[in-house]
C-alpha positions, 0 to 999 in steps of 0.5 A, a space after each residue: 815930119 818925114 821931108 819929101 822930095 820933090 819927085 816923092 810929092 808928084 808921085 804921091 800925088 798921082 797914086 793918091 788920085 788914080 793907079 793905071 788899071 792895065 798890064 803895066 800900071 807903074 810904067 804908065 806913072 813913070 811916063 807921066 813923070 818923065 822917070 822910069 817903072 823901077 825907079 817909081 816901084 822902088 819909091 813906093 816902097 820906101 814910101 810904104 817902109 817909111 809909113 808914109 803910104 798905108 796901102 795900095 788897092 781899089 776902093 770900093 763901094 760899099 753900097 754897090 756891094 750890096 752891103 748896109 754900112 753908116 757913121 755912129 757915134 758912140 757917148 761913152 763915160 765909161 772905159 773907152 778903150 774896152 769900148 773901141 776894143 769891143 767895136 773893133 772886133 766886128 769885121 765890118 768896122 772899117 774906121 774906129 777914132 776917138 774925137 772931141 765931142 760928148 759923143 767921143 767914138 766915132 766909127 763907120 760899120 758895115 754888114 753884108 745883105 744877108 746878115 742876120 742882124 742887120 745894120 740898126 740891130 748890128 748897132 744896137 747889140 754892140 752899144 748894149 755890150 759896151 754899156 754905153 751912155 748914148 749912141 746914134 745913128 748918121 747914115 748917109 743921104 748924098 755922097 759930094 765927095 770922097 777922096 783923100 788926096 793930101 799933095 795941096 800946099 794952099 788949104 784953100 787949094 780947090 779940087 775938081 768935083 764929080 757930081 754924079 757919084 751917087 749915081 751907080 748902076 745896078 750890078 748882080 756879082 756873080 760869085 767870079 766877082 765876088 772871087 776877084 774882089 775878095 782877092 783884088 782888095 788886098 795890098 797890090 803887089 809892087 811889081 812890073 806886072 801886079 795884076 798877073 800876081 793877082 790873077 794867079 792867086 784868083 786862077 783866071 786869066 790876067 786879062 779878065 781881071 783887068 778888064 773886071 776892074 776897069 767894068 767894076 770902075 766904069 759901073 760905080 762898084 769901084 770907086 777908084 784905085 789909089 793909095 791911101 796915106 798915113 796923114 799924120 806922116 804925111 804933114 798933115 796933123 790937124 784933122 778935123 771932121 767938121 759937122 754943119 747944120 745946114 737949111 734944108 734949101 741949101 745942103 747942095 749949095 754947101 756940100 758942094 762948096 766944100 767938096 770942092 777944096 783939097 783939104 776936104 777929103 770926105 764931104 756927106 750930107 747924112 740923116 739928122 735925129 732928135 740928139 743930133 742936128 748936123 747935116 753936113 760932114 765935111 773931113 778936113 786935113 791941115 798941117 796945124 790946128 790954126 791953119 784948119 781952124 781959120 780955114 773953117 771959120 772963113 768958109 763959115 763966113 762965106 757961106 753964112 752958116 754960123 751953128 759948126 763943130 770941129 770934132 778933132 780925132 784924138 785918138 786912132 783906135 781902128 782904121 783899114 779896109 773892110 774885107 768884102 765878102 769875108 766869113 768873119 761877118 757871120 762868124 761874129 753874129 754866131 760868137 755874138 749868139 753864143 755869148 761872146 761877151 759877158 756882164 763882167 767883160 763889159 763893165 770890167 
């Protein structure tokens, strides 16, 4: 594990929880850690050289956006890396993990509003060019958290949690959005003046791009503009997605409860079928497979609910952002038309 100083963990800290949206985001971090704007700059890129940050850009919401996506898992007895390759070429696919479970790939997709398949079919076309066993379905019902912010020392080190992030005003993106999203999603630029990059690239005034990211945070369409680290580099080398089956009664209750702790990234109540009965996921980070385990079964004491799995990522097949608004998706539909896949390719 890479060793980080002190002055590394305060500022991963805070880019994990929330980058300045103005002319001068990283002069504003250095005020708040008593440093300077080069030092900070020249931190974040060693950190990214050292593999420690992933990328530097806004997060944002899928649903706002007008586009379908959900978690599915995949049961696959067959060659699992044709699989993963196979989910991997969909440009909506924004994660790929193999994981501990008879259901053993795990991937969350999306597709634009007027994708010609849709999200079920989009599923359903890739299961059968993969000739997998099984596959299901869990979209999300109610969103409790979402937030990779990996600076805790204590597991059960507590976080503060927003309960309206469900609530997201109806905004129509007129085609300048969709310009600055597409545009705005890419790695920012680690200099004094990232934004002014940005707007050049977008040929519109500086100003109107900042004051589009800030409306498209106030709004919900952006979630929030933070880094996102490489979590094994980082320390954090248990990684479980703990799955609950939660009363009906008490789904707030346990969500909540569990969204309120650091260590819990990502925490969702998502649809249930006839193959799957678990209505809670929670994402959990550890430093060692022990530390998360007694941290799940001591929450699982405390909140009395005894049917859990801890599905452990094995194996890191795809994870990136989804290029909004990107030809890629209707190209794949036509290369899926035309017969991209053959018999031979599928079971070779």
């Amino acid at each position: 594990m890479i060793q980080l100083s002190d002055f590394e963990k305060s500022l991963l800290k805070i880019v994990q929880g929330e980058i300045p949206v103005n002319d001068r985001p990283f002069s504003h971090i250095a005020q708040n850690l008593g440093s300077t704007e080069e030092e900070v700059i020249k931190t974040l890129k060693n950190l990214k050289e050292k593999k420690i940050i992933r990328q530097i850009s806004p997060i944002y919401d899928t649903k706002s956006l007008g586009y379908d996506s959900s978690l599915v898992a995949f049961k696959v007895n067959g060659d699992i890396e044709k699989v993963a390759e196979i989910i991997n070429t969909h440009p909506g696919v924004s994660h790929n993990y193999q994981r501990t479970d008879d259901f053993n790939i795990w991937f969350t997709i999306a597709v634009p509003p007027d994708s010609e398949f849709g999200l079920e079919k989009t599923v359903q076309l890739l299961a059968e060019i993969s000739d997998v066993d099984d596959y299901v379905i869990l979209k999300t019902v109610k969103l409790y958290k979402i937030g990779v912010k990996l600076s805790f020392e204590d597991i059960r080190e507590k976080d503060t949690v927003k309960r309206d992030d469900n609530k997201k005003n109806n905004i129509n993106l007129t085609e300048i959005d969709k310009k600055i999203i597409k545009i705005t999603q890419e790695d920012i630029p680690l200099v004094e003046k990232p934004f002014e990059i940005l707007a050049q690239k977008a040929d519109l005034p500086q100003e109107h791009i900042i004051q589009k990211l800030q409306f498209y945070k106030e709004n919900g369409v952006m979630r929030r503009f933070a880094a996102i680290l490489y979590h094994r580099k980082a320390g954090f080398k248990a990684n479980g997605m703990t799955v609950w089956n939660v009363p009906p009664d008490r789904e707030d209750e346990v969500g909540y409860k569990l969204a309120s702790f650091r260590s819990v990234s990502h925490c969702y109540k998502r649809t249930t079928n006839e193959k799957w009965r678990y209505n809670i996921f929670s994402m959990i980070h550890g430093k060692t497979k022990e530390e998360l385990e007694n941290f799940v079964f001591d929450i699982s004491q405390e909140i009395g609910i005894k049917d859990f799995k801890i599905l452990y990522s094995t194996k890191e097949f795809k994870k990136r952002r989804i290029k909004y608004f990107s030809d890629q998706f209707y190209k794949w539909e036509v290369e899926i038309k035309n017969g991209r896949y053959t018999g031979s390719d599928i079971k070779s």
